[in-house]
N, CA, C and O atoms as a Tinker XYZ file with bonds, in Angstrom:
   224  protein
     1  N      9.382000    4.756000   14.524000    73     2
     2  CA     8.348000    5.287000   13.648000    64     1     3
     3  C      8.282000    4.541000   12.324000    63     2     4     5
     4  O      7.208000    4.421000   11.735000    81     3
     5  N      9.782000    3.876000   11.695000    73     3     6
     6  CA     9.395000    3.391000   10.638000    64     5     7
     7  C      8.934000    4.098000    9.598000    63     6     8     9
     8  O      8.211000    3.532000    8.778000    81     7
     9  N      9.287000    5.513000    9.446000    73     7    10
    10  CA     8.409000    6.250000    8.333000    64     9    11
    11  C      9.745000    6.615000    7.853000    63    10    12    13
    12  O      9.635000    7.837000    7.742000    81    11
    13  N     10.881000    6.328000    7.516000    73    11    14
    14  CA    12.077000    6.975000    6.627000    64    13    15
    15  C     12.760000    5.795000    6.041000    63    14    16    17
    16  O     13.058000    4.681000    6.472000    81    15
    17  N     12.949000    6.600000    4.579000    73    15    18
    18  CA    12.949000    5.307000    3.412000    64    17    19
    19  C     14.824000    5.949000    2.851000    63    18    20    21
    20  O     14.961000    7.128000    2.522000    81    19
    21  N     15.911000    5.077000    2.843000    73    19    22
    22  CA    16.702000    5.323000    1.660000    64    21    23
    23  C     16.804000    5.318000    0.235000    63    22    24    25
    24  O     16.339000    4.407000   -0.450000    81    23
    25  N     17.417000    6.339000   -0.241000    73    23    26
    26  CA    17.670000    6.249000   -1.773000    64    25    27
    27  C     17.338000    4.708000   -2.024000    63    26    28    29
    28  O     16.323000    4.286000   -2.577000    81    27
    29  N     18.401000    3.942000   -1.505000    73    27    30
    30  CA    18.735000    3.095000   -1.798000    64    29    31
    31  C     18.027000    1.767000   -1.984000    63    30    32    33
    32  O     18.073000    1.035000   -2.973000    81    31
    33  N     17.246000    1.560000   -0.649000    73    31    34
    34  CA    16.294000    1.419000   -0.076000    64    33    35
    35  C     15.113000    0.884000   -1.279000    63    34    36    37
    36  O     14.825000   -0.266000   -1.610000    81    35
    37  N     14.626000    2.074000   -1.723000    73    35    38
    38  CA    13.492000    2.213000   -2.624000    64    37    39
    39  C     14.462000    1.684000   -4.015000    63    38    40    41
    40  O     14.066000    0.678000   -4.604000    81    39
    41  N     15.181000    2.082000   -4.297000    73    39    42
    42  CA    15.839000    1.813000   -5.846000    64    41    43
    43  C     15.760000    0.333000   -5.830000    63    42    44    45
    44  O     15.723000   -0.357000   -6.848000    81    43
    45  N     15.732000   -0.171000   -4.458000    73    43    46
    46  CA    16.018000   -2.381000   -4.788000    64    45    47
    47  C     14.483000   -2.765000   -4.922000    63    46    48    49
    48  O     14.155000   -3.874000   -5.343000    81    47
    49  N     13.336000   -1.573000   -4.458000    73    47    50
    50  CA    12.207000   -1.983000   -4.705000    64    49    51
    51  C     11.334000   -1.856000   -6.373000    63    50    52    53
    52  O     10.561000   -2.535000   -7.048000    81    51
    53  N     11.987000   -0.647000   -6.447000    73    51    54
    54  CA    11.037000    0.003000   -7.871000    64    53    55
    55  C     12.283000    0.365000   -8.814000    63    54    56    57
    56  O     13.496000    0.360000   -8.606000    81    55
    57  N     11.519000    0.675000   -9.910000    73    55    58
    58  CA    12.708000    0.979000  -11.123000    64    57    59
    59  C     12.902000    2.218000  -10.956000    63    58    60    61
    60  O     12.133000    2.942000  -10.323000    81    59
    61  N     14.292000    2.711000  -11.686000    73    59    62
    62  CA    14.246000    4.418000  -11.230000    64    61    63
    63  C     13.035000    5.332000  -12.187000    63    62    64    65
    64  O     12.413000    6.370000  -11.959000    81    63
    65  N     13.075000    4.169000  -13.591000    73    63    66
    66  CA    11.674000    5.289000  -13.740000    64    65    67
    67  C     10.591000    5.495000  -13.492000    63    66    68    69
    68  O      9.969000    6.499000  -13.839000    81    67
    69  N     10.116000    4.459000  -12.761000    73    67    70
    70  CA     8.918000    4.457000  -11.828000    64    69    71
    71  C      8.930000    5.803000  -11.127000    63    70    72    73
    72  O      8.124000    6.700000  -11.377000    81    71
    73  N      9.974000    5.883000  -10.167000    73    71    74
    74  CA    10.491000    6.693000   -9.212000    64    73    75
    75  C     10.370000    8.201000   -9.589000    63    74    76    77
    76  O      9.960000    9.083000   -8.835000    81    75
    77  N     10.813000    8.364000  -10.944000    73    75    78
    78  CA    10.997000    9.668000  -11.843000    64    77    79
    79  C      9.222000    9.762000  -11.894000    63    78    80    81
    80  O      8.476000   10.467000  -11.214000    81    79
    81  N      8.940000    8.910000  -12.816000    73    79    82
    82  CA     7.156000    8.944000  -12.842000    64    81    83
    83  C      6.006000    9.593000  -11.623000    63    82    84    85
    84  O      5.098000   10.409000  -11.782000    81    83
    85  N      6.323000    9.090000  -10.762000    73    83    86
    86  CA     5.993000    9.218000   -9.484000    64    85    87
    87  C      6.307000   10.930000   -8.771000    63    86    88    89
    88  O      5.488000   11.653000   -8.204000    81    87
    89  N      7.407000   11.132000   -8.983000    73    87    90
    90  CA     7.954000   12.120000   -8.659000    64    89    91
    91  C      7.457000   13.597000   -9.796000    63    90    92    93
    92  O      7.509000   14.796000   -9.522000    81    91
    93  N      7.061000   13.023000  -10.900000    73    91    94
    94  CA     6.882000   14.570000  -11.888000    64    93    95
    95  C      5.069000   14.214000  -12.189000    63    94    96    97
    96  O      4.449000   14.848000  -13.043000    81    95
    97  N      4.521000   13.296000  -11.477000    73    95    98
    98  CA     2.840000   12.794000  -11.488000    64    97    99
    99  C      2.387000   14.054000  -10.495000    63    98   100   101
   100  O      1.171000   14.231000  -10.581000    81    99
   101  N      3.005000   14.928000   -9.624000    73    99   102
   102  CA     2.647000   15.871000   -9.418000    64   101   103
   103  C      2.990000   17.306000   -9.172000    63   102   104   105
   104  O      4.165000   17.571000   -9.427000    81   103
   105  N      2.196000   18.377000   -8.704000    73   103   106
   106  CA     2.516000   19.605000   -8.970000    64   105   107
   107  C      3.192000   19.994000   -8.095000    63   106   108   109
   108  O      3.040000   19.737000   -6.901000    81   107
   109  N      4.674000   21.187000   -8.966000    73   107   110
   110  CA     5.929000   21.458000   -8.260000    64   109   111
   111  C      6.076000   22.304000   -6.932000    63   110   112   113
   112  O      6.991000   22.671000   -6.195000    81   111
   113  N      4.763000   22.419000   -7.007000    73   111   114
   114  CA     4.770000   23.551000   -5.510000    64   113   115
   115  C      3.969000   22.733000   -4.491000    63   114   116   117
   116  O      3.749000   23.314000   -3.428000    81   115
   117  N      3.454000   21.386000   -4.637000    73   115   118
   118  CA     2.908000   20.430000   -3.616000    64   117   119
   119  C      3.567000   19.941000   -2.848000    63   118   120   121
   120  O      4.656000   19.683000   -3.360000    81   119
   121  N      3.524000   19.714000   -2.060000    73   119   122
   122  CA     4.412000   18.286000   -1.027000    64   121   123
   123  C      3.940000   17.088000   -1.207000    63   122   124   125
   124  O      2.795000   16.659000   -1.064000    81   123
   125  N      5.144000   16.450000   -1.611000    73   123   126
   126  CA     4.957000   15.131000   -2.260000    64   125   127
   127  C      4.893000   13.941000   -1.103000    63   126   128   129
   128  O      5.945000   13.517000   -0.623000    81   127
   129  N      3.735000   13.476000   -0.725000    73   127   130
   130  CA     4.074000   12.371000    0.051000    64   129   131
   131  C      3.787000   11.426000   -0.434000    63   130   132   133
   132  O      2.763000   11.168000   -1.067000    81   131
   133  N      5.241000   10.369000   -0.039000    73   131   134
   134  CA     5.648000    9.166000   -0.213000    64   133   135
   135  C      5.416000    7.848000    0.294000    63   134   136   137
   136  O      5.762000    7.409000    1.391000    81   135
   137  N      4.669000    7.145000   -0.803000    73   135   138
   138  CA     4.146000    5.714000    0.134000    64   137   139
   139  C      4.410000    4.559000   -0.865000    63   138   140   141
   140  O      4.315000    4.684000   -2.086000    81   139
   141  N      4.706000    3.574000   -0.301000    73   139   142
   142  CA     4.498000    2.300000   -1.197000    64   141   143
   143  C      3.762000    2.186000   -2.087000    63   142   144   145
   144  O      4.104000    1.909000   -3.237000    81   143
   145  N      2.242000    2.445000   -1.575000    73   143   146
   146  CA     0.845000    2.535000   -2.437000    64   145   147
   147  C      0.854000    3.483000   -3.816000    63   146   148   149
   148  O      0.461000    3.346000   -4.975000    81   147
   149  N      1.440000    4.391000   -3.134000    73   147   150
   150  CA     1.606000    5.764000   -3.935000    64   149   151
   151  C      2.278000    5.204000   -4.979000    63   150   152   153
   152  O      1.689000    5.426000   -6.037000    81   151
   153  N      3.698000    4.296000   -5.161000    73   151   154
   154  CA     4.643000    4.100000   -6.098000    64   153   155
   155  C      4.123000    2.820000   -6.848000    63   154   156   157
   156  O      4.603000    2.592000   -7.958000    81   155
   157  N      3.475000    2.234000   -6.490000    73   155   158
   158  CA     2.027000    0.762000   -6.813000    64   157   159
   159  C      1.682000    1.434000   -8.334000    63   158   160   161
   160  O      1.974000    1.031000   -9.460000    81   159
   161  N      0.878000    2.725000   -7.845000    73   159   162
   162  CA    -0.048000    3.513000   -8.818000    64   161   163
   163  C      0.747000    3.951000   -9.538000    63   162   164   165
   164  O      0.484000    3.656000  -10.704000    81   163
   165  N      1.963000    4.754000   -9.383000    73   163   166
   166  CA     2.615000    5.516000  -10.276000    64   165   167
   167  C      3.044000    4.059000  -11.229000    63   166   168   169
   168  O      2.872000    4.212000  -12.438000    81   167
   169  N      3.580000    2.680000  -10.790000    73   167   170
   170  CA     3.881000    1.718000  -11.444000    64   169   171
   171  C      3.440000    1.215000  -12.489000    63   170   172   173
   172  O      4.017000    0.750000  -13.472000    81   171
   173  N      1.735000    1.401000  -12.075000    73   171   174
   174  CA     1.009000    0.895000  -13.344000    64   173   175
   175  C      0.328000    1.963000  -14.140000    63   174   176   177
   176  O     -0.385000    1.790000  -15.129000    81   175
   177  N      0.623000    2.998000  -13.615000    73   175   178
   178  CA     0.236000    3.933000  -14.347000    64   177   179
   179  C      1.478000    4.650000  -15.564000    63   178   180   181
   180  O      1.140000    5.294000  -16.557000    81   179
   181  N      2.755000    4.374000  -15.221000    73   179   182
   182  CA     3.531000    4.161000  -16.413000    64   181   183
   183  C      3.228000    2.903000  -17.333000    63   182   184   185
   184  O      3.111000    2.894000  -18.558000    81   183
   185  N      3.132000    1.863000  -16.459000    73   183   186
   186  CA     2.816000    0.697000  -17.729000    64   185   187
   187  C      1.799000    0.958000  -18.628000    63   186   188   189
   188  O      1.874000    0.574000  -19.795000    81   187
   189  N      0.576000    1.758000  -18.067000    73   187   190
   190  CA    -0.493000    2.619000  -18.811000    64   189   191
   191  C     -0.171000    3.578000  -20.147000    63   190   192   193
   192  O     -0.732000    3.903000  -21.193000    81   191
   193  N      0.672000    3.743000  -19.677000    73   191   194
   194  CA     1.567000    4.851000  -20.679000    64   193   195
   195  C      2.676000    4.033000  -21.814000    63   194   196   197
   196  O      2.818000    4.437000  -22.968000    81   195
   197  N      3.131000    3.288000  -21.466000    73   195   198
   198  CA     3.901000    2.720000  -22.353000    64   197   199
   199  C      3.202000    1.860000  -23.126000    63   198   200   201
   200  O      3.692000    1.734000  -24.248000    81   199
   201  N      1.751000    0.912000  -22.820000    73   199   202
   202  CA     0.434000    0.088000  -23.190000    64   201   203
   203  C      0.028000    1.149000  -24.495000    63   202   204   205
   204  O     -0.342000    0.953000  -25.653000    81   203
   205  N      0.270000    2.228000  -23.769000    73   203   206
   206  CA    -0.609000    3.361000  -25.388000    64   205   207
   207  C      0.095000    3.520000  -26.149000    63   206   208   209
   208  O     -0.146000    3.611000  -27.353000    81   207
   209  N      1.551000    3.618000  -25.398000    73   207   210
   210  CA     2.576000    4.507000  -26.512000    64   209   211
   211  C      2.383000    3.069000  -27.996000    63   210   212   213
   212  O      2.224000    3.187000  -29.211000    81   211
   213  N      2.512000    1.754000  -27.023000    73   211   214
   214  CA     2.790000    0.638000  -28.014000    64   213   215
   215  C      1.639000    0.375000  -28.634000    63   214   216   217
   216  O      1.885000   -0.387000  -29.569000    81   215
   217  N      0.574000    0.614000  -28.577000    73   215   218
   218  CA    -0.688000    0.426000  -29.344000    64   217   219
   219  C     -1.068000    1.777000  -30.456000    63   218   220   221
   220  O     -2.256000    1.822000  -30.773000    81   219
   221  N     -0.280000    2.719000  -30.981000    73   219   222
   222  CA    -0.577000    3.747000  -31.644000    64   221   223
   223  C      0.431000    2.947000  -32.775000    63   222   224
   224  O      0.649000    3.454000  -33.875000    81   223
């Protein structure tokens, strides 16, 4: 199936705060599904966030 990812796995791909980002980008009573794509967006969508923090 190819659909199961390790901790570990993902940590050599993305940063852990990506990971954190990704993980609190949605609501606590949802089911969070997990995709490459998914962690893409959460990626640049922290860099989005840190782009503002540094431009104020």
């Amino acid at each position: 199936l190819n659909n199961f990812f390790t901790t570990r796995e993902v940590l050599q791909k993305y940063d852990p705060e990506v990971i954190r980002f990704f993980m609190l980008s949605g609501h606590y009573r949802t089911p969070l599904n997990f995709s490459p794509d998914l962690l893409e967006q959460a990626k640049s969508g922290l860099e989005r966030f840190y782009n503002s923090i540094h431009n104020l």
